[in-house]
N, C-alpha and C positions, 0 to 999 in steps of 0.2 A: 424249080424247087417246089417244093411241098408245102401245104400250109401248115402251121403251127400254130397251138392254142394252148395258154397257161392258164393252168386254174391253179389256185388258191385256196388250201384246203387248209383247215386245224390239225396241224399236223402233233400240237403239245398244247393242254391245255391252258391258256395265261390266266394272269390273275384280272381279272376286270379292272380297268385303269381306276374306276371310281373307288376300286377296293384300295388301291395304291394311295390316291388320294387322301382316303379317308383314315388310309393309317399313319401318314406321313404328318396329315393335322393333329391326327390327336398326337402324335408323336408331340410336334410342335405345342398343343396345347397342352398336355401334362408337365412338359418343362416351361413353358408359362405359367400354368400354375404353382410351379416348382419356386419359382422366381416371385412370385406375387404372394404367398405365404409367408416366404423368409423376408420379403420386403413389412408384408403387413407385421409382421413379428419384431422387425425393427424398429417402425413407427409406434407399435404399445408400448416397448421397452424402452424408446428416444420421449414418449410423450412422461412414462412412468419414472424416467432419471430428471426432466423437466420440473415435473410436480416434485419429488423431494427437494431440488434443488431450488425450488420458490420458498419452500417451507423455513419460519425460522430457525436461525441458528440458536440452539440451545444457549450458550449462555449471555442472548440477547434475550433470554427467557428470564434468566436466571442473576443476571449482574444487575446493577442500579448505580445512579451516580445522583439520586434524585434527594432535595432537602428533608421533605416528607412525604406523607404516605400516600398525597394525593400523585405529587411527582411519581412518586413510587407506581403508582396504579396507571395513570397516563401513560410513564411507560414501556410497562408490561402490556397494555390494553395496546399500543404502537406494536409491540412487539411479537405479539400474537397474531398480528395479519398474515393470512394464508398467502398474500400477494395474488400471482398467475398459477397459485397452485389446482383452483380451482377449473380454469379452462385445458389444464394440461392433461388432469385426471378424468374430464369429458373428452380430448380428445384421445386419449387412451383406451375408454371403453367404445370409443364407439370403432377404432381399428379395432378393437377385440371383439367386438359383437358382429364386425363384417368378417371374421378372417375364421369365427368360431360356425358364423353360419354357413360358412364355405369349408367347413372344416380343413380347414388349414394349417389348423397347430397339433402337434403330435403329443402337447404337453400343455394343454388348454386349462388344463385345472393349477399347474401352478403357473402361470399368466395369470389368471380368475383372483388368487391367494393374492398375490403381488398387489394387485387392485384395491381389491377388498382390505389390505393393509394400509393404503394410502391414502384408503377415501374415510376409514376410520380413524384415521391421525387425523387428514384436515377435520372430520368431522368435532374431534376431541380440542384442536386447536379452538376452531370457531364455537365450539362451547362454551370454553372457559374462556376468550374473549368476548363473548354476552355478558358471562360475570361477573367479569373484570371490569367491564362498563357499566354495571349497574351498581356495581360496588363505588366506581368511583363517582357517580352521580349521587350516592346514599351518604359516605362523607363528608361532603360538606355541608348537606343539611341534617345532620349530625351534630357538628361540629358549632351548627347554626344556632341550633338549637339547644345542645348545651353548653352554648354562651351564656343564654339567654335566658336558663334553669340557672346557671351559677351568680349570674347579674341579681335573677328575682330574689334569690336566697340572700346573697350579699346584700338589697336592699328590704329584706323581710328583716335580718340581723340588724339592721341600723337603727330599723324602727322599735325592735325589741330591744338594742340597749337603751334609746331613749326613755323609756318606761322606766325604767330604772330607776 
């Protein structure tokens, strides 16, 4: 018999495996990203239902069961604690700040709105618990002190009716 020799020619041209590759990751990486947006969007939104739900209940704001006014201020001044509202709303901006630089929200401005509503409540809570606490500090030496105006007067009058 005869000899025989196979060659191997380009007979269609392929696609270069590395091309194959390279589409099959970003394939895979776009639906990771896919997945790591909607995740980061649930972490704002799970950290942003967190922070409201540390936030007083209003009418722990707004009820009292206190004798006076100092009870009264004590506590409202209790009751104005933002509690863990604070580290919820940090951990909320900063999935928003990673998920915004990675542009990952379709809807980034009202995320941003949502924020910005929760971080000015707690900021309005923890104002008006300053105060409330300085209020209630200022009452009793108030209180102290016009004892102690009513005292001098009551013994300014003693001594004036003796004159008498």
């Amino acid at each position: 018999m005869g000899d025989f020799t196979f060659t191997f020619r380009r007979v269609l041209n392929p696609v270069p495996v590395d091309l194959i590759r390279m589409s099959q990751t970003s394939l895979d990486d776009d639906e990771l990203f896919g997945e790591m947006a909607s995740e980061m969007r649930g972490d704002v939104e799970e950290a942003l239902g967190a922070a409201r739900d540390s936030l007083p209940e209003a009418d722990a704001v707004w009820e009292t069961d206190a004798d006076n006014v100092l009870g009264v201020l004590n506590g409202l001044r209790s009751a104005l604690d933002v509690g863990d509202a604070e580290d919820h709303l940090r951990d909320a901006k900063k999935a928003f700040v990673m998920g915004e630089r990675a542009d990952a929200f379709e809807d980034a401005e009202e995320l941003e709105e949502q924020i910005e509503t929760v971080e000015e409540l707690v900021a309005s809570i923890e104002e008006a618990h300053d105060q409330v606490g300085d209020l209630a500090s200022t009452v009793p030496e108030l209180r102290s002190t016009l004892e102690d105006a009513h005292e001098a007067a009551d013994g300014d009058g003693d001594d004036g009716d003796d004159d008498e």
